[in-house]
C-alpha positions in Angstrom: 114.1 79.3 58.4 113.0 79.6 62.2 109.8 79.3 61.6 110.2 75.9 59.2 111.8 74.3 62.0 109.5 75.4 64.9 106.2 74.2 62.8 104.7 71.0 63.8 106.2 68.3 61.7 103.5 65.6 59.7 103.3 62.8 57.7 100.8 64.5 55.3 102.8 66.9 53.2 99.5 69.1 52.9 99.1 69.2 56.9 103.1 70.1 56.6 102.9 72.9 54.7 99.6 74.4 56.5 101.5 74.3 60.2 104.7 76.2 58.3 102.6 78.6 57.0 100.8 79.6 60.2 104.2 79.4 62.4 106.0 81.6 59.5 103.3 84.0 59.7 102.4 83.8 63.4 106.7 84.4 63.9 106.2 87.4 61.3 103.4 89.1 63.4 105.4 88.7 66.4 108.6 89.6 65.0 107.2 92.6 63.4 104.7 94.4 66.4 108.2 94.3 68.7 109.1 97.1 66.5 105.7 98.6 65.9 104.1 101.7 68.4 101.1 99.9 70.0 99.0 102.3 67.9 100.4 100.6 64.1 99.5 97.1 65.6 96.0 96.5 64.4 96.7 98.3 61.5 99.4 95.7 60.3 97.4 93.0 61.5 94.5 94.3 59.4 97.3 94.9 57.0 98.0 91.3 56.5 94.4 90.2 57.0 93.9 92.0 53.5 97.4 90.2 51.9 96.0 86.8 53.1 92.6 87.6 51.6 94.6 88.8 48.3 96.5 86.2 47.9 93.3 83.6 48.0 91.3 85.8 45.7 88.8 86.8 48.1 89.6 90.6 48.8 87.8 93.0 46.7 89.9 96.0 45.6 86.6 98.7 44.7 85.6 97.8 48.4 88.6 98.0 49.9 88.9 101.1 48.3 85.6 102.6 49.9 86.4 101.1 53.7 89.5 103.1 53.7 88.5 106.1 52.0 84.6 106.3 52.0 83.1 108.4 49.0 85.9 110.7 47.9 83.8 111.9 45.1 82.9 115.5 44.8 79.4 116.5 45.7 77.3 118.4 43.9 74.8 121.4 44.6 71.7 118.4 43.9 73.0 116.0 46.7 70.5 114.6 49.2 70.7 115.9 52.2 70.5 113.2 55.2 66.9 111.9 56.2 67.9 112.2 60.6 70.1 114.1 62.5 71.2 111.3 64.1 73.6 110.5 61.2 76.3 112.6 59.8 76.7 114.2 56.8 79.7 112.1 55.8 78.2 108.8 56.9 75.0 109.8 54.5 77.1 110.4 51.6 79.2 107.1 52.1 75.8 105.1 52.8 74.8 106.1 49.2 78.2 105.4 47.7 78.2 102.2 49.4 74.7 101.2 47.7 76.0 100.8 44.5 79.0 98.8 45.7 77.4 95.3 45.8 74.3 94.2 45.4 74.3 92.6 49.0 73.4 96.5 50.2 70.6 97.1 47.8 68.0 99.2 49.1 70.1 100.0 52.3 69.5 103.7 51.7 65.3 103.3 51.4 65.6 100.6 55.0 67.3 103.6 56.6 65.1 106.4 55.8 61.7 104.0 56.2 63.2 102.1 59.3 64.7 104.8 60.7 63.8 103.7 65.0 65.3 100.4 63.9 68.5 101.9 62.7 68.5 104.5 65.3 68.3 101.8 67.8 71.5 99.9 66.3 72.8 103.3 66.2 72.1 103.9 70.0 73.7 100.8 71.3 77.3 101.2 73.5 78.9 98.8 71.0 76.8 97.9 67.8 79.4 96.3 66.3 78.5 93.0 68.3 74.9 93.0 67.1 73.1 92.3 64.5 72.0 94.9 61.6 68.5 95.3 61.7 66.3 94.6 58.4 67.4 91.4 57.9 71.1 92.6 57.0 72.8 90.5 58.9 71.9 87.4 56.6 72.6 89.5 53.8 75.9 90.8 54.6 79.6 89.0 54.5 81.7 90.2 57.5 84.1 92.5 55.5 80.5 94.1 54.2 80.2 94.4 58.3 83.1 96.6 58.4 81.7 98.7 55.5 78.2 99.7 56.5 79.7 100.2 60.8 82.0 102.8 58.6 79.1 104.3 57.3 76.8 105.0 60.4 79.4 104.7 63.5 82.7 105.5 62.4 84.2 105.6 66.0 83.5 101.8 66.3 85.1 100.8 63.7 88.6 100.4 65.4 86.8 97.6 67.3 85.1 96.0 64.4 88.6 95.5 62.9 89.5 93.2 66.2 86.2 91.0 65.5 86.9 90.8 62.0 90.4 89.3 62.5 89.6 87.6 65.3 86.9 85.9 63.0 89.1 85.0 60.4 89.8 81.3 59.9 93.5 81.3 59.1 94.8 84.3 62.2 92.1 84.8 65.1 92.3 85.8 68.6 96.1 86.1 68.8 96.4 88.4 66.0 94.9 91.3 67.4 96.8 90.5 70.9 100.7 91.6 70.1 103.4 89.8 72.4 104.4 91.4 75.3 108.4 92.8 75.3 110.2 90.7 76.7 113.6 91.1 77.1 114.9 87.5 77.1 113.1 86.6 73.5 115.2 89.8 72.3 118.3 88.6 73.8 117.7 85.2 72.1 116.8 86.7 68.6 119.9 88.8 68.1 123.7 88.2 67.7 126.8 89.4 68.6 126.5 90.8 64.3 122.8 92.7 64.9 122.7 95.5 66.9 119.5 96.3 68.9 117.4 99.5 68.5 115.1 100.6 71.2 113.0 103.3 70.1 111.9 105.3 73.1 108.4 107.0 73.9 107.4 109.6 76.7 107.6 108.1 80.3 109.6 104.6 78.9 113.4 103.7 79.6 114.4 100.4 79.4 118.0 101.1 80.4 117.4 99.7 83.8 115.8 96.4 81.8 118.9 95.9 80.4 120.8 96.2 82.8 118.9 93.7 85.1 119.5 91.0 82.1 122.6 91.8 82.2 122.9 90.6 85.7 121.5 87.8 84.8 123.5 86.9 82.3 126.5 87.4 84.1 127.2 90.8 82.3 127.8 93.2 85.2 130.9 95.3 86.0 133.5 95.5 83.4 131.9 93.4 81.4 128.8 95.9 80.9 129.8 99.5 79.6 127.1 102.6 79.0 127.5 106.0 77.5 124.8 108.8 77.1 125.6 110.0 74.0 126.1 113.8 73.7 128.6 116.5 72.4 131.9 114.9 72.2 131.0 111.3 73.3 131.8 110.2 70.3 135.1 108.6 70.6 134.3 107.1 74.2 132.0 105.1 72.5 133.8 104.1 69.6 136.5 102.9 71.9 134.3 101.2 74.2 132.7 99.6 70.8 135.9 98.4 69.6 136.9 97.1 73.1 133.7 95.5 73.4 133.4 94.0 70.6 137.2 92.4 70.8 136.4 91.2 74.8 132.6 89.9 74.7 131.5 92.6 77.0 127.9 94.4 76.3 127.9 97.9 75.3 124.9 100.5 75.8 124.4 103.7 73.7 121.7 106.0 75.2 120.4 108.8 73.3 121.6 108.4 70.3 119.4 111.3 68.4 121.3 113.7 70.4 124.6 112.7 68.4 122.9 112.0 64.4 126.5 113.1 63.1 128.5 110.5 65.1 126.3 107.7 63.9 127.5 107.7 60.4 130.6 106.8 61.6 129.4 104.2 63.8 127.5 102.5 60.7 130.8 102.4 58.8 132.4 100.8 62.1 130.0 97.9 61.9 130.1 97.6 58.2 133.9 96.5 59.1 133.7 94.7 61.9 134.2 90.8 61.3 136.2 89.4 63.9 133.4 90.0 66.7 133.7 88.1 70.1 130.1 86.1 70.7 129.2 87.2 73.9 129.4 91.1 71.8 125.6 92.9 72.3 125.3 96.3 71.1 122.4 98.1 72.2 121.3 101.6 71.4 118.3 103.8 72.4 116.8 106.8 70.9 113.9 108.8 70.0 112.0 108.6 67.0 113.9 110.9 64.3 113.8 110.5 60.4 117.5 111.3 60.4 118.9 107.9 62.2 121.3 105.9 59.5 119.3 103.7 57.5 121.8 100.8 57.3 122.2 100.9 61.2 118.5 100.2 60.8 118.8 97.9 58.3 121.1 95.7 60.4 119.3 95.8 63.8 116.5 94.4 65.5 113.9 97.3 66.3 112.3 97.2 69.5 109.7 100.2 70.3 109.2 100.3 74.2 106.3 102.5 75.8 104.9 103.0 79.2 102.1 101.2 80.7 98.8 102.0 79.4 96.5 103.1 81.6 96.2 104.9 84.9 95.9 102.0 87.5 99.6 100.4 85.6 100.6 104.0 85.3 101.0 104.5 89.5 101.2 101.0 89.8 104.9 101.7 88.0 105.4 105.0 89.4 104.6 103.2 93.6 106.9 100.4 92.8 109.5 102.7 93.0 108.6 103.9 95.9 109.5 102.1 99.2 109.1 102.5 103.0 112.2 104.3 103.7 110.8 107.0 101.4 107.8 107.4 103.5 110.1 108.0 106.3 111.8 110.8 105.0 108.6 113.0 106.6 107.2 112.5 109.9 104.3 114.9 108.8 101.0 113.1 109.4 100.0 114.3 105.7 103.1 113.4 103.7 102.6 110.2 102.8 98.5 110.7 102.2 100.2 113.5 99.9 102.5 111.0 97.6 99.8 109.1 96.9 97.9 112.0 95.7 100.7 113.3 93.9 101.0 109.6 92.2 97.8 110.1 91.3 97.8 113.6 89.8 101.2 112.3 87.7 99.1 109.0 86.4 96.4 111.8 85.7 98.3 114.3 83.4 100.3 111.6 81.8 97.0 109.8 80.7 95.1 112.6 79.6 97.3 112.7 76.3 95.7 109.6 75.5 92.6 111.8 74.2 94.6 113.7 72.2 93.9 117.9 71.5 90.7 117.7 74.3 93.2 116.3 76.4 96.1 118.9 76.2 97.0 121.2 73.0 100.4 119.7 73.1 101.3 116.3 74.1 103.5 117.2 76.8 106.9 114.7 78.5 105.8 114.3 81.9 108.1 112.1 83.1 109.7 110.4 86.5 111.8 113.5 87.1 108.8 115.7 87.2 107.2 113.2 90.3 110.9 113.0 92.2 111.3 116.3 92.5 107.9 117.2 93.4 108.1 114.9 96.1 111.3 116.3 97.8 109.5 119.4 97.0 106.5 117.9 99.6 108.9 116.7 102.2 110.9 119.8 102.5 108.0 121.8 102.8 106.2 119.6 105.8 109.7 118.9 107.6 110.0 122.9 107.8 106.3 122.9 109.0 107.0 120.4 111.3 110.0 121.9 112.5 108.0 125.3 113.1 104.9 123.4 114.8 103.5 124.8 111.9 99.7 123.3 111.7 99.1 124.9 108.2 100.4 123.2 105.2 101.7 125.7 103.0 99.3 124.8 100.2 100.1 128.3 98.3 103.9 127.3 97.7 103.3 123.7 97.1 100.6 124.5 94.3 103.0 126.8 92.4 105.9 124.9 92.6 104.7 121.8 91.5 101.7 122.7 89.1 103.6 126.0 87.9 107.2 125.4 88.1 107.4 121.6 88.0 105.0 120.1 86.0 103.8 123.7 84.5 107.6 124.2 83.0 106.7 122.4 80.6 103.7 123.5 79.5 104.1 126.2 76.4 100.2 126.9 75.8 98.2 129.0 78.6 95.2 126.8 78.0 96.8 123.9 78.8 98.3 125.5 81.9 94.9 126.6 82.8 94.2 122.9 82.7 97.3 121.4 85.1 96.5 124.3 87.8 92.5 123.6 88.0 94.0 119.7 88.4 96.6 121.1 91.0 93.5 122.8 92.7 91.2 119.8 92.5 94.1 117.7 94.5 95.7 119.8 96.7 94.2 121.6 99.3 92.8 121.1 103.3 89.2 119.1 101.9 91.8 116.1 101.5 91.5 115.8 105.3 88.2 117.0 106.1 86.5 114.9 108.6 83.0 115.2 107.8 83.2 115.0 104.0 85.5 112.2 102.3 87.4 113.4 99.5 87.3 111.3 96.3 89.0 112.0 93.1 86.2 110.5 91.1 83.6 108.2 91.9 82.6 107.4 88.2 82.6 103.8 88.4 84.3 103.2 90.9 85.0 105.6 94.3 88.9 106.6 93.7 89.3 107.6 97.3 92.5 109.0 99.1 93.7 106.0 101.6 94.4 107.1 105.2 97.6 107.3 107.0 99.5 103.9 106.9 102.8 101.8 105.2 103.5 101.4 101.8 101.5 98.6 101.3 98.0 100.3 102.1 98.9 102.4 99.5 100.0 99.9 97.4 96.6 97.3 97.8 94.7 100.5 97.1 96.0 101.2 93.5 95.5 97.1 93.0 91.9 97.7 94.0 91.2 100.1 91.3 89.7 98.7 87.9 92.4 98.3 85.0 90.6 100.4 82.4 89.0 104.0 83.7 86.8 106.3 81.9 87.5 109.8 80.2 85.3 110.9 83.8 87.8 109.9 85.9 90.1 112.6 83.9 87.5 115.4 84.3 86.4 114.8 80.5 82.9 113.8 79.4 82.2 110.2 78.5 81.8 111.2 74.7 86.5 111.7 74.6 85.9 107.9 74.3 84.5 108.4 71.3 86.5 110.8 69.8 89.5 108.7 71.1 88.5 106.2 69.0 87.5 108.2 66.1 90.6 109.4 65.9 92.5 106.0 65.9 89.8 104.6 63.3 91.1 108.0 61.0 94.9 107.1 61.6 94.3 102.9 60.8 92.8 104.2 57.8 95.1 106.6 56.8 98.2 104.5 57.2 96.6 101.7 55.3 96.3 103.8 52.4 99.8 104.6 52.3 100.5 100.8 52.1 98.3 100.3 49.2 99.8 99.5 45.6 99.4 102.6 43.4 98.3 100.2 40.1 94.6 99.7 42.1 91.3 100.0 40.2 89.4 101.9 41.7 85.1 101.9 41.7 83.9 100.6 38.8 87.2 99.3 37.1 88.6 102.9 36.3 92.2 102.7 35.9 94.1 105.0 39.0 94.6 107.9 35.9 90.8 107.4 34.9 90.4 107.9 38.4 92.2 111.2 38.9 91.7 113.0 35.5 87.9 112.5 36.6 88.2 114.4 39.9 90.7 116.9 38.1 88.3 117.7 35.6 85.4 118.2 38.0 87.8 120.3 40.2 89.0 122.6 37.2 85.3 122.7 36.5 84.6 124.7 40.5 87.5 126.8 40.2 86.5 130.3 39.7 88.5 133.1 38.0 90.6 135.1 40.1 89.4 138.1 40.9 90.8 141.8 39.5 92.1 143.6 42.7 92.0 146.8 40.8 88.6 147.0 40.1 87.5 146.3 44.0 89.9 148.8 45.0 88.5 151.4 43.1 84.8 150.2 43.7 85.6 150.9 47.4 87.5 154.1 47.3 89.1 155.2 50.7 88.7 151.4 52.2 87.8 151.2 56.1 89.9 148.7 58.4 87.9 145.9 57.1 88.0 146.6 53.4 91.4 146.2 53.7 91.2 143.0 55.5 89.0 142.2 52.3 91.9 143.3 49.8 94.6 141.6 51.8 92.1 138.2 51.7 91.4 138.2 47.8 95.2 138.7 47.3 95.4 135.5 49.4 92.2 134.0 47.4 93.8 134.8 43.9 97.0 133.1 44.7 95.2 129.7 45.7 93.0 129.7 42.7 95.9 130.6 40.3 97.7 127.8 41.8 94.9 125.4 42.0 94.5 125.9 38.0 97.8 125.6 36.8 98.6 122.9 38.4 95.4 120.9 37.1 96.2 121.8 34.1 99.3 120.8 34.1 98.4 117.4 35.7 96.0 116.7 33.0 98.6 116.9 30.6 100.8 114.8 32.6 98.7 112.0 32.4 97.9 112.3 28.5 101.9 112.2 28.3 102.4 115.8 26.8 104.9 116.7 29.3 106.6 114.9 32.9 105.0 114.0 35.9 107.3 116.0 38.3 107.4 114.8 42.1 105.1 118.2 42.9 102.6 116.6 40.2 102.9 113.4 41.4 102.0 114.3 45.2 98.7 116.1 43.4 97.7 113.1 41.9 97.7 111.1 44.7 96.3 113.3 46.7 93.0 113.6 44.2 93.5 109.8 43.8 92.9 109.3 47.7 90.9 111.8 48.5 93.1 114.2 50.5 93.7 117.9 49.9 96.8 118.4 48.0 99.7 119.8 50.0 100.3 122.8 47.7 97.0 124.1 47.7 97.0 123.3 51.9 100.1 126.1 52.0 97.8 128.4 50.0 94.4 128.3 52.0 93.5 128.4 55.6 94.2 125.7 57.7 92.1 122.3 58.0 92.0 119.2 58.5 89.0 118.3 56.2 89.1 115.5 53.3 89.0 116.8 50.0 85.4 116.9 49.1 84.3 118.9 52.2 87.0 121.1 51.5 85.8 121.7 48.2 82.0 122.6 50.1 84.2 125.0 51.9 86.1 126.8 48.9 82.9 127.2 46.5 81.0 128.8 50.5 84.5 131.1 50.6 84.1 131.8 47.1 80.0 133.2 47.5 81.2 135.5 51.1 84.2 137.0 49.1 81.6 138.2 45.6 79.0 139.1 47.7 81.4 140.9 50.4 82.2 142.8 47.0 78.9 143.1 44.9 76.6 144.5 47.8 79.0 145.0 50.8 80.2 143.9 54.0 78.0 140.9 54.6 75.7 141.2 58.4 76.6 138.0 59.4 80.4 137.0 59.0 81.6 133.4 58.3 84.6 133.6 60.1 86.0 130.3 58.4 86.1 131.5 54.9 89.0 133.9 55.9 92.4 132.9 55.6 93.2 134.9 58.9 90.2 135.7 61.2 92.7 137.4 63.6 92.7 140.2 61.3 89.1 140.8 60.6 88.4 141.3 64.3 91.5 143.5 65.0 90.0 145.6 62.6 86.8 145.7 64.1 88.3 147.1 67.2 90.4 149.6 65.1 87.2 151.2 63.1 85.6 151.2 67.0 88.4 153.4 68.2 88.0 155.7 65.8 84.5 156.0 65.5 84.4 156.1 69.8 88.5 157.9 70.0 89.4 154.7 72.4 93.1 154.2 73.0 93.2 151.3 70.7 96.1 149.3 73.4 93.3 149.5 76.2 90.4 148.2 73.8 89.3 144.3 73.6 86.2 142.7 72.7 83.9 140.5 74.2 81.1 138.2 73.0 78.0 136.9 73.7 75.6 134.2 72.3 72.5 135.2 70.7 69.3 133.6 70.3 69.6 133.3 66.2 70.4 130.5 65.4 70.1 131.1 61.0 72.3 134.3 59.6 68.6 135.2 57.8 67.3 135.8 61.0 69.4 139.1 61.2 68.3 142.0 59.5 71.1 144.8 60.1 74.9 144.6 60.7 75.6 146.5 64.5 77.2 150.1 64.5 80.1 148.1 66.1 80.9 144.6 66.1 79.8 141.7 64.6 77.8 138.7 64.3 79.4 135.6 63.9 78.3 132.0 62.4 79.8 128.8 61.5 81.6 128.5 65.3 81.1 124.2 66.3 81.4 124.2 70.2 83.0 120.8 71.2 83.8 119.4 74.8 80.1 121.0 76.0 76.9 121.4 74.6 74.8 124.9 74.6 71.6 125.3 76.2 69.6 127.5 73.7 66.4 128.4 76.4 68.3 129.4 78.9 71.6 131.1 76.8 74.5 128.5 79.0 76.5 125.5 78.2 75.5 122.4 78.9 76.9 119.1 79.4 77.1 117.2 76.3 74.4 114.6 74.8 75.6 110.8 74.5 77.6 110.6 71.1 77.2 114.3 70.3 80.7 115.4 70.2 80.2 118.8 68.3 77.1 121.4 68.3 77.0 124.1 66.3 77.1 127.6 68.5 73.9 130.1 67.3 75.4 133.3 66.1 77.7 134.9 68.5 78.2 138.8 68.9 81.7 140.0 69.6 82.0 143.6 70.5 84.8 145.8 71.2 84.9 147.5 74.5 87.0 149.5 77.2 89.2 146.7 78.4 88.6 149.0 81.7 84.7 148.9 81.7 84.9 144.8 81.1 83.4 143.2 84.0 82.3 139.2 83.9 80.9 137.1 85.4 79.5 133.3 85.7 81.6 133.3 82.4 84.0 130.7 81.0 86.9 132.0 78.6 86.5 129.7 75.7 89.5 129.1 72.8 88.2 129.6 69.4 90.7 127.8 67.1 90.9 127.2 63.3 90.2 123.7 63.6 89.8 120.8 65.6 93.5 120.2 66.0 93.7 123.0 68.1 96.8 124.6 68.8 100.5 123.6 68.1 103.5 124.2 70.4 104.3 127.0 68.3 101.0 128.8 69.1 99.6 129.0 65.6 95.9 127.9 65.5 94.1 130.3 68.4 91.7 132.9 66.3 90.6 134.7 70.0 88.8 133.8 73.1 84.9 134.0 73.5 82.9 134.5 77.1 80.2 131.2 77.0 77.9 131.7 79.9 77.5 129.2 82.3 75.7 128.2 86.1 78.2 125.7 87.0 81.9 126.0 88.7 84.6 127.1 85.5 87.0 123.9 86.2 84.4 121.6 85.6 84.5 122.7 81.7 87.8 123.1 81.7 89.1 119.8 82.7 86.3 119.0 79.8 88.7 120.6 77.5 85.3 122.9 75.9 86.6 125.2 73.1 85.1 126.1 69.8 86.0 126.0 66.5 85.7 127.3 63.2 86.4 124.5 60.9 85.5 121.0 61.7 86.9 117.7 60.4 83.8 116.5 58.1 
């Protein structure tokens, strides 16, 4: 009803009804991004894009289909494999798919193989999505088919080409892909004294102090303004501050309401029976994101998502505006206040880095203000007493551990990551800040962040306006190719999302019905499913069974139980579908799983973990299958694939265990080490080593390796994973280990790393290398033994 009155009025009824339209949907996009995280904003926008296009006939469902899911089909042993290394093996599959999607793309495949330095050009540039396809495609291609072939060959810009496509859309454009910015007044103005407001909070955001500034202005101070953190027996104070509140006009604000989930049933019933209300009346609540908050609470309120500035210029732009001059007064050490900014720096640092997401840290950690005050009094306690002592050394040994290991490093649960916040801590802190003959800059990629001298508040203040808005991954420590896989990663989550909003009564390619659909990929599925395999018989085969023939035994019991599973229940799906029995919920999850292209989450509890769509996966099951038989049939194999066991960890403790015995090493004193061989092929190795083993399949990411010379490397432009040659791990004396110009590199499971319960780190490797250990570290290097495609 807002929106009818705020659209331009006309004569012409036609005119009339196009301006309510655009104002009801402009006031829907608004109204809807002030409770959306900044990263579900394009995606709605796209979402409604594609509702627009619907509802004019002009989206196609089949293509649709492919831009959010690619080729979900499963390959087969006969596949082509990709003409250049410069595209992946994903993006060839989809290209082929997409061939046969509309004739606009005919011969797309053949241009890329025969024009391969024009493509490769496109391929090349920093953002292809704002040129033209080469071949004469651009005349040939609508600007959704844009979107399709840019998912195809460069994945990681398609986040970008979703901004162009909206913004060339004739009924939304530019404004659609910019969300409002929160503002407190427009929320005050939408709600009532009847609609409570929800702020959902994110790391390093409070808006409590906002609030409380309206209220000022409003005239709601005092009294007439009453807040309650909301804990263990707060309940009733705010119930009677509620009721009070509600009866006198005054504001009420409940903070942290997921720490008291049980309380807030009762507050819902409260405001179910509340109809005598006072105007002036505002309720407003904050809390963290949890599935458990009462959904008619929700249902009620206007949702309002706040999150800190984005970026690291805004980020100490915040953090110094809540510093003043009296503060730099507190220390009459000539390097406190040099020291603050530094430390405003290394806090904008760490909080940023979780942009990147598992390069960045293994676990996105809650830096927040408290972290940054304390260090600071930390600082000026430390220089007053070294002031007081005419102390000229600056205890730089105290200050590092207590703010990079107590401070900030209390929060940190995984030692990688700590590894990471104390080479940052030894980066910024130390006497080369105030060496005379060389300056000391933080980074100079594009742009020299320098360490101002000695001055007020507002030298430091013009100095963090003079930095550019938007920095690069360098500026971080991280190589310029985290952009990409930044962006890769936000393309995967638009898409996935997306999915989840489509209607499950979709065709899919070709006009097969959603069942068709499924009982296709079932059938093809039941068809690669091996039989399980009889324990008994390998058991006797193998006698007396060494510490890794019982790793074999413990793995095929695992192996058994996913192909078991994986049979039944596609069985049982197919006759689901031809109505013999009921679809149960389990069933149900299946079939949309095989209907999207995602691995089912009962066969994910079954099989190692990874992160890989459902047709790799199914590369990777049948590669399990042929280690496990021939493991069996001839013996242990000379190369192992460390990915096709369900838990690596194990094969390698027994390694170590057959090396004690066969060498009578205390097995609690014995470790192993690697090293990276020349062979890059498992053919290339004729014998398995007395002790030991060889290793392929490990995908080194955050570096690159340097094959001539055995050392890491940076990485090349848009190379974000190389795969390692075969790597040697041998036990050893953990006495007789001795390394050098060696950097201790995480293997994980796959490229989500490691969760804050630990799970996910298989051991560490030792990666050669020329250069200083920080640099790689702050580049987040690690391997892994799965990745995503």
């Amino acid at each position: 009803l807002k929106s009818l009155g705020d659209a331009k009025k006309d004569g012409i009824l036609d005119n009339r009804l196009r301006n309510m339209i655009e104002e009801s949907t402009r006031q829907v996009y608004d109204y809807a991004c002030t409770g959306l995280f900044e990263r579900h904003k394009l995606m709605f926008s796209l979402q409604m894009t594609m509702m627009i296009d619907e509802g004019d006939n002009d989206l196609n469902r089949d293509q649709l289909d492919f831009f959010l899911k690619g080729d979900t089909a499963i390959s087969d042993d006969n596949s082509s494999k990709k003409p250049h290394d410069w595209l992946s093996d994903s993006g060839w599959k989809d290209l082929n798919k997409l061939e046969t999607l509309d004739e606009a793309f005919e011969g797309i495949v053949k241009s890329v193989v025969e024009d391969a330095e024009l493509w490769n050009e496109w391929y090349e540039l920093e953002t292809p999505e704002t040129a033209p396809f080469p071949a004469g495609y651009d005349q040939r291609l609508s600007p959704f088919h844009n979107l399709l072939l840019t998912r195809c060959l460069r994945p990681d810009r398609v986040y970008n080409a979703v901004k162009l496509y909206i913004i060339a859309h004739p009924k939304l454009g530019e404004k659609y892909v910019q969300p409002p910015v929160l503002n407190f007044e427009r929320i005050y103005n939408q709600s009532t004294c009847m609609t409570p407001m929800v702020f959902i909070l994110s790391p390093g955001a409070d808006p409590a102090s906002d609030i409380q500034v309206l209220g000022e202005e409003k005239g709601f101070t005092g009294n007439l303004f009453k807040t309650v953190s909301l804990g263990q027996g707060q309940g009733p104070l705010a119930l009677q501050m509620l009721e009070t509140g509600a009866n006198r006009g005054h504001w009420v604000l409940l903070q942290n309401c997921h720490l008291l989930i049980s309380w807030l049933r009762e507050l819902e019933k409260t405001l179910e029976t509340m109809h005598k209300v006072n105007e002036n009346f505002r309720l407003w609540m904050t809390t963290d994101p949890t599935e458990r908050f009462p959904l008619g609470i929700l249902q009620r309120s206007l949702k309002v998502v706040t999150e800190p500035p984005d970026g690291l210029k805004l980020n100490m732009r915040s953090t110094f505006a809540k510093i003043d001059q009296s503060v730099l007064e507190e220390c009459d050490h000539p390097a406190y206040r040099p020291l603050i900014y530094v430390l405003t720096f290394f806090h904008g640092v760490v909080q940023e880095r979780r942009k990147y997401g598992k390069v960045g840290w293994n676990v996105a950690y809650d830096f927040n203000e408290s972290d940054f005050k304390v260090s600071r009094r930390l600082l000026c306690l430390y220089l007053n007493k070294a002031v007081e002592n005419n102390d000229e050394m600056i205890p730089w040994g105290s200050l590092k551990y207590l703010i990079g290991e107590s401070m900030y490093g209390g929060r940190v649960s995984c030692n990688m990551d700590r590894r990471v916040l104390t080479t940052y801590v030894g980066e910024y802190f130390g006497d080369f800040l105030f060496d005379d003959c060389q300056k000391f800059f933080f980074s100079q990629s594009g742009y020299d962040y320098d360490l101002p001298a000695y001055g007020d508040v507002e030298v430091y203040r013009e100095s963090i306006e003079r930095m550019p808005l938007n920095c690069g991954a360098s500026v971080f420590g991280l190589h310029p190719n985290a952009e990409i896989g930044y962006s890769t990663n936000a393309t995967r989550d638009l898409w996935k999302n997306l999915i989840d909003l489509q209607p499950r009564t979709a065709s899919s390619g070709g006009g097969m019905s959603r069942e068709d659909v499924i009982a296709n990929s079932a059938d093809r599925i039941a068809g690669a499913v091996p039989e399980p395999t009889d324990i008994l018989v390998v058991k006797k085969k193998l006698g007396i069974p060494s510490p890794t023939e019982i790793v074999l035994l413990q793995e095929l019991e695992r192996w058994n139980a996913l192909v078991i599973q994986m049979s039944a229940s596609l069985a049982d799906l197919k006759r689901a579908l031809k109505g013999e029995i009921g679809m149960s919920e389990s069933l149900d999850e299946l079939a949309t799983s095989l209907y999207n292209g995602y691995l089912p989450q009962m066969w994910r509890r079954l099989c190692p973990d990874t992160q890989k769509k459902l047709g790799s996966w199914m590369e990777h099951f049948k590669h399990r299958f042929e280690q496990y038989r021939g493991w069996v049939d001839t013996g242990e194999p000379k190369v192992i694939w460390l990915a096709g066991l369900h838990i690596p960890e194990s094969y390698l403790t027994a390694l170590v265990q057959a090396a004690c015995r066969l060498k009578n090493w205390p097995l609690d004193r014995s470790v192993t080490y690697s090293m990276v061989t020349k062979f890059t092929d498992p053919g290339q190795i004729e014998t398995r080593p007395e002790m030991g083993c060889f290793v392929s399949g490990l995908y080194l990411e955050g570096a690159a390796w340097n094959l001539e010379n055995a050392e890491l490397e940076p990485q090349k432009p848009k190379v974000l994973v190389q795969e390692l040659p075969i790597l040697r791990v041998v036990p050893i004396e953990a006495s007789k280990l001795k390394l050098q110009d060696t950097l201790r590199t995480p293997v994980y499971v796959t490229q989500a790393r490691k969760n804050a319960m630990g799970v996910g780190l298989v051991f560490e490797a030792d990666l050669h290398t020329t250069e200083h250990v920080s640099s790689w570290v702050l580049q987040g290097v690690s391997l892994s033994l799965n990745i995503d495609s």
